[in-house]
C-alpha positions as CSV (number, residue, x, y, z in Angstrom):
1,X,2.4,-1.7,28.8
2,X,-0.7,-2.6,30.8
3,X,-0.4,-6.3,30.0
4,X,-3.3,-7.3,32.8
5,X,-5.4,-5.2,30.6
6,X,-4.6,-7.1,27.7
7,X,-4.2,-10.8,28.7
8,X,-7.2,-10.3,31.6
9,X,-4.8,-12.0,34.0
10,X,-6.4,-14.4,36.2
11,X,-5.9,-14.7,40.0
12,X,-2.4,-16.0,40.5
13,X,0.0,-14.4,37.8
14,X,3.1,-12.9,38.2
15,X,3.7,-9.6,39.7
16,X,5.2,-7.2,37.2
17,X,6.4,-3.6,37.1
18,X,6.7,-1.0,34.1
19,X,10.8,-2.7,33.8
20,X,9.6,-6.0,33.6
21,X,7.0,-5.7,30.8
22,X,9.7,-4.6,28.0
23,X,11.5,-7.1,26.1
24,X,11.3,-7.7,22.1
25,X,11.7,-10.2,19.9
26,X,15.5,-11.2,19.1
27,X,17.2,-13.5,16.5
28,X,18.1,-12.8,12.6
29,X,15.4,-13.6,9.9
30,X,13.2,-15.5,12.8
31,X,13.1,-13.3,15.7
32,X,13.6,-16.7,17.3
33,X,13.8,-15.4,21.2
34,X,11.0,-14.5,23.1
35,X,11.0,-13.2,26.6
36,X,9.6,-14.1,29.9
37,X,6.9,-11.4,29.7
38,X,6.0,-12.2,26.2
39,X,6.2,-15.8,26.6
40,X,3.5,-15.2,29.6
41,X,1.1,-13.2,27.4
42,X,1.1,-16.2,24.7
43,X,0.4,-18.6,28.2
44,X,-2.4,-16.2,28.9
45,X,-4.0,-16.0,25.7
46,X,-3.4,-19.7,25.3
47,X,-1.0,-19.6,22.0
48,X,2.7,-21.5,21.8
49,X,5.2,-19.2,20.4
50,X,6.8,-22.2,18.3
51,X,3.7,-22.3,16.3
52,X,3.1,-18.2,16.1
53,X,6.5,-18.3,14.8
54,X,5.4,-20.4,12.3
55,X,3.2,-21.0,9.1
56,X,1.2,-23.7,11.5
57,X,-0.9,-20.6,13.3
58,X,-4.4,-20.9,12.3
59,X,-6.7,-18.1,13.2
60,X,-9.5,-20.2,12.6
61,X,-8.8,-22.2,15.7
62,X,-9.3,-19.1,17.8
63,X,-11.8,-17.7,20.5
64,X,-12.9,-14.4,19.6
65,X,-11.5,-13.1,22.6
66,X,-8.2,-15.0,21.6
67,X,-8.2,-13.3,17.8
68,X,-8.9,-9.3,19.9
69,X,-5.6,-10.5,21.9
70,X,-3.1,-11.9,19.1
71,X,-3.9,-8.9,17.0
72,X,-2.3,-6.8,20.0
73,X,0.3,-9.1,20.8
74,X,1.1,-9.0,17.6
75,X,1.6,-5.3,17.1
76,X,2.7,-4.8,20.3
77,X,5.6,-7.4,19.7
78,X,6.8,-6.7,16.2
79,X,10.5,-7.3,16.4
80,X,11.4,-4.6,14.4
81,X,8.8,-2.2,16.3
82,X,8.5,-3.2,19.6
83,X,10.3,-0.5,20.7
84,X,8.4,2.0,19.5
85,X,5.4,0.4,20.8
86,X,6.8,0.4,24.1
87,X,7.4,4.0,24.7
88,X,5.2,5.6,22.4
89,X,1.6,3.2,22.7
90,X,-0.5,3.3,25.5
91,X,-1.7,0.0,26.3
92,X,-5.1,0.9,27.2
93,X,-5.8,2.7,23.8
94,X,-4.2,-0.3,22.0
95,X,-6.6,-2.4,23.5
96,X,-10.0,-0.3,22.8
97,X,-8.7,0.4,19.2
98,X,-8.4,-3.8,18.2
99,X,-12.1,-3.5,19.7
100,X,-13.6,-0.8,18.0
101,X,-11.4,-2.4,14.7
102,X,-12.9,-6.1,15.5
103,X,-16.5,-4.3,15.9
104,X,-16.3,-2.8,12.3
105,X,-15.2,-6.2,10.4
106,X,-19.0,-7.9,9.5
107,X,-19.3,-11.7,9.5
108,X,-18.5,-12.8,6.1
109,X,-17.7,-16.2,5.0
110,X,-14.0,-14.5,4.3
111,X,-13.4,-10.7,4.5
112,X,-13.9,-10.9,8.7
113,X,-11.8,-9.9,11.4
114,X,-10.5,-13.7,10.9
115,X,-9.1,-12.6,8.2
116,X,-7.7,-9.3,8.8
117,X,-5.6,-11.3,12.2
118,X,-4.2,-13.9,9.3
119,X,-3.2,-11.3,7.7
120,X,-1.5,-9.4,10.7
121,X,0.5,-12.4,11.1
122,X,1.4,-13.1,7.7
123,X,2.7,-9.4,7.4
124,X,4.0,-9.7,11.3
125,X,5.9,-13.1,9.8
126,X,7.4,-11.4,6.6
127,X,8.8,-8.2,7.9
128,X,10.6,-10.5,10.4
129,X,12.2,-12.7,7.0
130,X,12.8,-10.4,5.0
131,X,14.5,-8.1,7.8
132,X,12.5,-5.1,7.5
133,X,14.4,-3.0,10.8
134,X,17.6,-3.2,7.9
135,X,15.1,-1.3,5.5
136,X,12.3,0.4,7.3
137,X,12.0,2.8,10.8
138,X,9.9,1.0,13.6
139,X,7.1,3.7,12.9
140,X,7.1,2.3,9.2
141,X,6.4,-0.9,10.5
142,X,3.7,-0.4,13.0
143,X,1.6,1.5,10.5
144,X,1.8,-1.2,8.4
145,X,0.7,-3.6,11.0
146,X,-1.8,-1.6,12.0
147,X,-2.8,-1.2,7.8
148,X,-3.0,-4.9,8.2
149,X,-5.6,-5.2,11.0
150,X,-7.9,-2.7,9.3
151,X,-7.2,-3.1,5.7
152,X,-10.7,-4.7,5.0
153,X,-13.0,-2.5,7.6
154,X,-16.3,-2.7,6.6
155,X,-15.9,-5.4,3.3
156,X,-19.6,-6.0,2.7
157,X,-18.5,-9.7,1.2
158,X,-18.8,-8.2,-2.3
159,X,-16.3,-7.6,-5.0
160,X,-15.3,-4.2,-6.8
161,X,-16.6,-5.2,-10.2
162,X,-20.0,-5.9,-8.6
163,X,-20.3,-2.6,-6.9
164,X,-19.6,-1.1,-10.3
165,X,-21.4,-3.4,-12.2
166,X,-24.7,-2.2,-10.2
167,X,-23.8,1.0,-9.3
168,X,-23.8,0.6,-6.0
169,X,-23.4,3.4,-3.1
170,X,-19.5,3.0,-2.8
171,X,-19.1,2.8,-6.5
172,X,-20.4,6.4,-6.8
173,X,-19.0,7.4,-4.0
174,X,-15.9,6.8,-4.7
175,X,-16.0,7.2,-8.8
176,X,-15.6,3.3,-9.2
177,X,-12.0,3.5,-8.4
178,X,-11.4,0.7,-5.7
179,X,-14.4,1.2,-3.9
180,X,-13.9,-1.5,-1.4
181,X,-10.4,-0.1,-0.5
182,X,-10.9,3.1,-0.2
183,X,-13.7,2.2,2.1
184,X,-11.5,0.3,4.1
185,X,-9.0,3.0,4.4
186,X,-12.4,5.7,5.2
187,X,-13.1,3.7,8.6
188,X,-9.6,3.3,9.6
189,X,-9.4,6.7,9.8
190,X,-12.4,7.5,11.7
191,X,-11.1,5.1,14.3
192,X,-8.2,6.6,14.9
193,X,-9.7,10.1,14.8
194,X,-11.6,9.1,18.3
195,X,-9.1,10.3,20.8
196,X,-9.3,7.5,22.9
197,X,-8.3,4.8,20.5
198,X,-6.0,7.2,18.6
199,X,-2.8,5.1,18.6
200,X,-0.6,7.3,16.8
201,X,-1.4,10.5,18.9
202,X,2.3,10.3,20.4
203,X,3.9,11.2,16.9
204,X,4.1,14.8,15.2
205,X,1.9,16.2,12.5
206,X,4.4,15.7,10.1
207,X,5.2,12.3,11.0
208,X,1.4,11.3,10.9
209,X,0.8,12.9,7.4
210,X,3.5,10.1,6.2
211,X,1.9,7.4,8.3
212,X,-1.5,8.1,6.6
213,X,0.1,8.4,3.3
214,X,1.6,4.8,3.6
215,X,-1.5,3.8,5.5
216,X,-3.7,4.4,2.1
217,X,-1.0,3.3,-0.2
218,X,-0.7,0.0,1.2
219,X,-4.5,-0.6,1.7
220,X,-4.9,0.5,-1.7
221,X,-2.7,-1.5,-3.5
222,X,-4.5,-5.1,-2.0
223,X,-7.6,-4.2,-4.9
224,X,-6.6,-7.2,-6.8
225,X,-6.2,-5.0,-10.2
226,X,-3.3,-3.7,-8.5
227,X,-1.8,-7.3,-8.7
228,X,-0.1,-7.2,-12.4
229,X,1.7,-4.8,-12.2
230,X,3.5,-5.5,-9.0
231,X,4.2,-8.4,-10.1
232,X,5.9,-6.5,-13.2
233,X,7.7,-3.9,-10.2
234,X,9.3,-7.3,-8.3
235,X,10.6,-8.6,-11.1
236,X,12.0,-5.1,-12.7
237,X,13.2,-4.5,-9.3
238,X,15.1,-8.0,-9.6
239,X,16.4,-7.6,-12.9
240,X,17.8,-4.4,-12.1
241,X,19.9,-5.4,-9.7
242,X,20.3,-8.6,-10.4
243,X,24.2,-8.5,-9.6
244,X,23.4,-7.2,-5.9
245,X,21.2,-9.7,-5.4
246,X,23.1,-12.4,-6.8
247,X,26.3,-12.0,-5.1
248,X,24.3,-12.1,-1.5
249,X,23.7,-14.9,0.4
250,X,20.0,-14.7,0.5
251,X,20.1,-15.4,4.0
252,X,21.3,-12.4,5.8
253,X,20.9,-9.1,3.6
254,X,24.2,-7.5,2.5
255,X,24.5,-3.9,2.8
256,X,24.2,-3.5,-1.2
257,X,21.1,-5.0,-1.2
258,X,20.0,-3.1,1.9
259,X,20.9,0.0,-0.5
260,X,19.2,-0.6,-3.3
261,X,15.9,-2.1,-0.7
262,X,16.7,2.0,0.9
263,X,15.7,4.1,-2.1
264,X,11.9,5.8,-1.6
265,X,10.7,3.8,-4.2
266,X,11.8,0.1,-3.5
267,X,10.3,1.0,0.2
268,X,7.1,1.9,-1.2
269,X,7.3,-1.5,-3.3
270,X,7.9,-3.4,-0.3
271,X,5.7,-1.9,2.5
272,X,2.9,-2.7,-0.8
273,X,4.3,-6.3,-1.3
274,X,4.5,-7.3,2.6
275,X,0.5,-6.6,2.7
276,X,-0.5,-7.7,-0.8
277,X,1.6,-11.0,-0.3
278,X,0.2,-11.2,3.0
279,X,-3.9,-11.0,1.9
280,X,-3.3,-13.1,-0.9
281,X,-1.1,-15.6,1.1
282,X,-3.6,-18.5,2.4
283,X,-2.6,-21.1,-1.1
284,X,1.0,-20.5,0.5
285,X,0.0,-21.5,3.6
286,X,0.0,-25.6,4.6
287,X,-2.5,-27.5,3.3
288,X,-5.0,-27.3,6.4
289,X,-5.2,-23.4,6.6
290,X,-5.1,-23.4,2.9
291,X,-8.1,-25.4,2.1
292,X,-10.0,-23.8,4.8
293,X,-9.7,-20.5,3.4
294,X,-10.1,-21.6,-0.5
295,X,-13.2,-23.0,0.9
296,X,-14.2,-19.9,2.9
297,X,-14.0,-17.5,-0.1
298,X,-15.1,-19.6,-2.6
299,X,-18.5,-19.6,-0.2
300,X,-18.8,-15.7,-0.4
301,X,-17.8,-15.9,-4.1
302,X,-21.2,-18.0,-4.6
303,X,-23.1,-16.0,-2.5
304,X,-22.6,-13.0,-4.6
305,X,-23.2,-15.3,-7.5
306,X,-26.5,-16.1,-6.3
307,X,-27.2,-12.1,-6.0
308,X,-25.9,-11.5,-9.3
309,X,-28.5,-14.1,-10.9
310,X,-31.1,-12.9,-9.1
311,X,-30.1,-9.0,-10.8
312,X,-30.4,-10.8,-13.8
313,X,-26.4,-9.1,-14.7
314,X,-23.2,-11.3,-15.4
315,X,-22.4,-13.8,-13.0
316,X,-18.8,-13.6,-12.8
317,X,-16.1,-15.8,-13.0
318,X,-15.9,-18.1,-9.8
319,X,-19.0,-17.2,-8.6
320,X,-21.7,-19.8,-9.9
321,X,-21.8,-22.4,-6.9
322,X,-23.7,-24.8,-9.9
323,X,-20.6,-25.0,-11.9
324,X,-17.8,-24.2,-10.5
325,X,-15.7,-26.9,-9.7
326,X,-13.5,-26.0,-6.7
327,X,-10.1,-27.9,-7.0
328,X,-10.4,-26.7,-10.3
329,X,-10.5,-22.9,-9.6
330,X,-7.7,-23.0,-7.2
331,X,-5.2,-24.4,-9.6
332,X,-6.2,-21.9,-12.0
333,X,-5.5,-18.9,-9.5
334,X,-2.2,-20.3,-8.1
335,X,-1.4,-21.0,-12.1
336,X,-1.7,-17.2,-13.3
337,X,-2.1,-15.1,-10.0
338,X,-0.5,-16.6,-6.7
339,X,2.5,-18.7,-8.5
340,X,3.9,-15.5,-10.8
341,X,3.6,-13.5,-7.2
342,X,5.6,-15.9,-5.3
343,X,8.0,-16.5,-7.8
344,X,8.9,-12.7,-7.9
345,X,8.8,-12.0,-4.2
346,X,11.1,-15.2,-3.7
347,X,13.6,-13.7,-6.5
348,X,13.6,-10.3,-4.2
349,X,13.1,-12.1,-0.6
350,X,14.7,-15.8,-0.4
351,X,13.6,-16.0,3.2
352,X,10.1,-16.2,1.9
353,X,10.9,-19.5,-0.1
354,X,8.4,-21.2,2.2
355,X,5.9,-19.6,0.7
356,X,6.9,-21.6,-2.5
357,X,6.9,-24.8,-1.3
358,X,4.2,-25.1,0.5
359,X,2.3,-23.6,-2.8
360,X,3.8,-26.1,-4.9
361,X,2.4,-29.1,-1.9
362,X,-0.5,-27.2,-2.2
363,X,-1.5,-27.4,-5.9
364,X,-0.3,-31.2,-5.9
365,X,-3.2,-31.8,-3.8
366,X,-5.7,-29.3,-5.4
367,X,-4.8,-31.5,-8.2
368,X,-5.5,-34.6,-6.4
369,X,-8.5,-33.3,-4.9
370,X,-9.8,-32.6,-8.4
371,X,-9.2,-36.2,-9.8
372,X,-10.9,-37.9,-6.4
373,X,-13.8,-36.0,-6.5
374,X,-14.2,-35.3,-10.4
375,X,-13.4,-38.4,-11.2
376,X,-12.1,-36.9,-15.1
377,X,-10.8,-38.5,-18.3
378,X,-7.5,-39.2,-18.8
379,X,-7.0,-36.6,-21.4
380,X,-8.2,-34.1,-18.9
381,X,-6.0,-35.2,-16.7
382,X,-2.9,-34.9,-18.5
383,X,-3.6,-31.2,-19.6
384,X,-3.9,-30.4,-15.9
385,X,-1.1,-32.7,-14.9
386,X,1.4,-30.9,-17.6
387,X,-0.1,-27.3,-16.3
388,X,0.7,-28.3,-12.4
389,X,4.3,-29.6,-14.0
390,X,4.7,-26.0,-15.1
391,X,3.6,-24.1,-12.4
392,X,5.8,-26.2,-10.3
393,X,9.1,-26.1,-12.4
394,X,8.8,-22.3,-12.4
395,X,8.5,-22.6,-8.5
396,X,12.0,-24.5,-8.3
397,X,13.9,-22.4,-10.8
398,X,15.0,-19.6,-8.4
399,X,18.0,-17.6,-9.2
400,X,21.4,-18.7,-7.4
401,X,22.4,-16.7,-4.7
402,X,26.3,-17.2,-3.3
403,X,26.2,-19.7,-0.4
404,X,28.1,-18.2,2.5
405,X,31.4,-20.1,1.1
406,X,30.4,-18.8,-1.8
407,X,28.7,-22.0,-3.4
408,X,25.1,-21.7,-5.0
409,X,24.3,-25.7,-3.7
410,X,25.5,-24.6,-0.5
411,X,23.0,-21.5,-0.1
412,X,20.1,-24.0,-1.0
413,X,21.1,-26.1,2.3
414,X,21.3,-23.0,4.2
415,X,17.7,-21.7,2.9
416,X,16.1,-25.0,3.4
417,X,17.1,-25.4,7.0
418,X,16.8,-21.5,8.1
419,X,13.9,-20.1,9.7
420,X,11.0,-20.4,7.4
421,X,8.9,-23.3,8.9
């Protein structure tokens, strides 16, 4: 796999030949083993698997050199992928191509390549929960990984509604319809149409029409108006089979649920939900890595707002830097767009319960945050305090699932000490 050509091994590291540098991730619903050749790549690139393997990594901490080399590893090392990777990649190619994709992100306060690593992890971390090789083929998955790392190519730091508002070049170009994305998914494309980056020039013509298919569907479907109603397909998806999903211990899938997760459309609905969930996914992160970002976009947010007062058009919501207050405005998103996501993924997905709790820490100290530095009446405070109540309550009242001895109580030990750090 060419890892000297990855890593850029110093003097002094192991010898290794084409036998050695194989070896994927092992373990149910963690992929909790790592091999001596993987392990040594992390070493290289300076990284601790037990925190990669964990809600702790913070791309934010990284060299640019060390965010180029994650993104690899962590397409290269996809449990459920790795495999392909292995004897269909070249390493060389998937080198130049997290290049030429770093190269084409622009150096916004959020929408950066920063970003698009987070969320290569994030979606790296939930198709290793929710047990995506049960569901999906290892070509599935490394498209979507690779959706990940380019799904915001090119973001100029402004939102869809104003590129429409002002008519701007993509909003022609692209009839107002998800401008942004459909940018995004335009110079992915024209990546991997250079021959020497082209990662996918191992699979058939056939094979690549599907990969570009679910390439674009993916990317499309992070435009934020996309969010209601997949919310709405989550939960129908849940109610539908509630039975299934209910008699399973929500730790290991059961071969009903891995039936009804089978079907075409449930596959599109999850491939969509892994990269969605994963770009909306920093308030569900711990408190560190979700302030950061808050802060991050928030910052780009008011930067448009600025532009948009200077147009003389509406400044929109979130984006006046004189009154917005920012505790504020992150309660209100987890209240009606992050916590009604969560909730329905959770109902689908118990291994992503994390995901709920550290939302609900999360918006206990937005809350707090919003009383230090606000410093509001009481009556304020108890309308916010009985909204955060709420929000959190909703969190907590997840459907019971069969423990593996068939008790409810006992399936909440089992999910609370699994593999979801």
């Amino acid at each position: 796999l060419g890892v000297l050509a990855l890593t850029a091994v110093r003097g002094g590291a192991p010898s290794t030949s084409s036998a050695d540098l194989g070896g994927c991730l092992t373990g149910a619903t963690g992929g909790t083993e790592i091999s001596v050749t993987m392990q040594w790549q992390l070493d290289e690139i300076g990284l601790v698997y037990e925190v990669l393997n964990s809600w702790d990594f913070h791309v934010l901490d990284l060299t640019p050199k060390q965010q180029e080399q994650i993104a690899a590893w962590l397409l290269m090392n996809n449990p459920g992928s790795c495999n392909y990777m292995e004897n269909n990649v070249d390493m060389q190619k998937l080198r130049a191509f997290i290049g030429l994709i770093s190269g084409g992100y622009l150096d916004n306060h959020f929408h950066n390549f920063m970003h698009a690593v987070d969320v290569t992890h994030t979606s790296f971390r939930y198709l290793t929960l929710i047990q995506a090789e049960r569901i999906f083929s290892m070509l599935d998955q490394f498209a979507l990984l690779v959706a990940a790392v380019g799904h915001d190519l090119g973001h100029i730091g402004l939102t869809n509604g104003f590129l429409t508002e002002v008519q701007h070049e993509l909003a022609i170009r692209y009839n107002d319809r998800s401008p942004l994305e459909n940018l995004h998914c335009s110079k992915l494309f024209e990546i991997l149409a250079q021959a020497p980056v082209n990662i996918f020039s191992g699979v058939t013509q056939e094979q690549f029409k599907d990969i570009r298919k679910n390439i674009i569907d993916v990317i499309l479907h992070t435009d934020i108006t996309q969010h209601p109603s997949m919310v709405k397909e989550l939960e129908l998806l849940y109610e539908m089979n509630s039975k299934v999903f209910e008699a399973s211990t929500g730790v290991t899938l059961s071969e009903a649920e891995v039936e009804v997760l089978s079907t075409a459309e449930n596959k599109k609905l999850i491939l969509e939900m892994v990269l969605h969930g994963a770009d909306i996914s920093n308030p569900t992160k711990p408190w560190n890595i979700c302030y950061d970002w808050a802060y991050r976009v928030l910052d780009e947010y008011a930067n448009q707002g600025d532009q948009e007062k200077k147009l003389g058009i509406p400044v929109q919501v979130l984006n006046d830097r004189e009154k917005v207050n920012r505790p504020n405005s992150q309660i209100g998103f987890i209240e009606f767009i992050i916590a009604p996501w969560v909730c329905a993924e959770v109902k689908v997905f118990p291994n992503l319960s994390a995901a709920s709790e550290h939302l609900e820490t999360n918006l206990n100290s937005w809350e707090r945050t919003w009383i230090e530095e606000s410093n509001p009446a009481e009556a304020e405070k108890e309308k916010v305090k009985e909204r955060v109540i709420k929000i959190a309550n909703a969190l907590r009242n997840r459907p019971p699932r069969l423990g593996a001895q068939g008790s409810p109580a006992h399936q909440g030990k089992k999910r609370r000490s699994g593999t979801m750090n």
